[in-house]
Every structure is written in structure tokens, then in C-alpha cells.
C-alpha positions in Angstrom: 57.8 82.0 95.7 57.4 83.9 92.4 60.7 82.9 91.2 60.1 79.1 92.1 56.4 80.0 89.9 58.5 81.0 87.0 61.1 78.4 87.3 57.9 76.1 87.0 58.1 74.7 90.6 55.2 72.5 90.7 55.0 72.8 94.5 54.5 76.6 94.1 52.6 76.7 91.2 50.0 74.8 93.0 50.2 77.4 96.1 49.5 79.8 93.8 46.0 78.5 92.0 45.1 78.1 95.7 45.7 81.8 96.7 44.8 82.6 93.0 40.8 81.1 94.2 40.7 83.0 97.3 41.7 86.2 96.0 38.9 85.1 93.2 36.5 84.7 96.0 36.8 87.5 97.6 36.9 89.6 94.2 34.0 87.6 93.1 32.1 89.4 96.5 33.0 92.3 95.3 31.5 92.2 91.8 28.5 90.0 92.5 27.7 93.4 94.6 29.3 96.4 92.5 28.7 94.8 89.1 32.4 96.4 87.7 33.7 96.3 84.3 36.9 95.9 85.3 39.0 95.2 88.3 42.2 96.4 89.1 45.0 95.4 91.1 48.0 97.4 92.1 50.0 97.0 95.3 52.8 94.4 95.7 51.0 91.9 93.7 51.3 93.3 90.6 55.0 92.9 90.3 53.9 89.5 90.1 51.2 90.1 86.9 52.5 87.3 84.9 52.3 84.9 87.4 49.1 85.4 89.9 47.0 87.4 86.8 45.8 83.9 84.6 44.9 82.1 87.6 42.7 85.1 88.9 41.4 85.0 85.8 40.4 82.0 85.5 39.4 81.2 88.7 36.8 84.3 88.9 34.0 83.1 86.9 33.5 80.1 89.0 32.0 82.6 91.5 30.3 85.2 90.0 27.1 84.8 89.9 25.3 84.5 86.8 28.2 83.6 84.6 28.2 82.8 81.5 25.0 84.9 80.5 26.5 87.9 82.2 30.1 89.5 81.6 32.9 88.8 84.3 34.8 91.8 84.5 38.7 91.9 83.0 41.4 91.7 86.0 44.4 93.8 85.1 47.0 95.7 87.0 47.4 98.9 88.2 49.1 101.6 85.8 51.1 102.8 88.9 51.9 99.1 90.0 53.2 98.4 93.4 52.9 101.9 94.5 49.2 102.8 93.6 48.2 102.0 97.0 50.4 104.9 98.2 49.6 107.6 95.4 46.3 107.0 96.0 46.5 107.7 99.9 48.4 110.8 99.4 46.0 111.9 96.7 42.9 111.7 99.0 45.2 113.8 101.7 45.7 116.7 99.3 41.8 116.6 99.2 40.9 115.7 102.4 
């Protein structure tokens, strides 16, 4: 799907503004609650950055409440990418 997104599929790049706003919906839950300043992604998904990042971003306003008089917090991706997921677990077993 990602290389069809980059090839400029229209098809896919559709499927991905669609799972670009529920992944903003859900995020959106998350800060209307939390109130971040940022929001990170890691985890297989950000291998795909350039492709599923804009939409997030452009989709998450829509649904955070009191936007545009309050900030929407910056989506980026994880430093540790696909594998943050992982490093984290192991971290919190080290503690744990």
C-alpha cells in the first residue's frame, strides 16, 4: 500500500486519508484528555512517515477540541522508529 501511496495511486492515497482520520480520532481522544505538546509515533508506522504523517496532521485539528484558539500538538515519529515499541517494553522489564 505504501509503495502504491508513493507511486501516487489514487485508489491508495484515498485509503490512506481514511485511516489517516481514524488514527486522528483516536489521537484527538487522547489529547482532548492529556493536553500533550507533542505526539509521537513509533512502531511499524513510522517506516511509513512520509506518507501517513501530513494526513495525521492535517486531519487532527478537526477533532481537538478548542482548535484554533488552543495549540494542536506536533505529530512526529519516534527516534527509535519501528522498534520503539520493543525498547520500550524491555526497558520497563529492567525496571520492573
Amino acid at each position: 500500500m505504501v509503495a502504491r501511496v508513493r507511486a501516487g495511486d489514487a485508489a491508495a492515497l484515498a485509503a490512506v486519508d481514511d485511516w489517516a482520520d481514524a488514527v486522528a480520532r483516536g489521537l484527538a481522544m487522547l489529547v482532548n484528555v492529556s493536553d500533550p505538546q507533542r505526539s509521537v509515533i513509533g512502531g511499524g508506522v513510522s517506516e511509513a512517515a512520509d506518507v501517513v504523517l501530513e494526513p495525521i496532521r492535517r486531519a487532527l485539528p478537526t477533532y481537538c477540541y478548542g482548535w484554533p484558539a488552543r495549540d494542536v500538538p506536533d505529530v512526529v515519529v519516534a527516534s527509535l522508529g519501528e522498534r520503539a515499541g520493543a525498547r520500550g517494553a524491555a526497558l520497563l522489564a529492567r525496571i520492573v
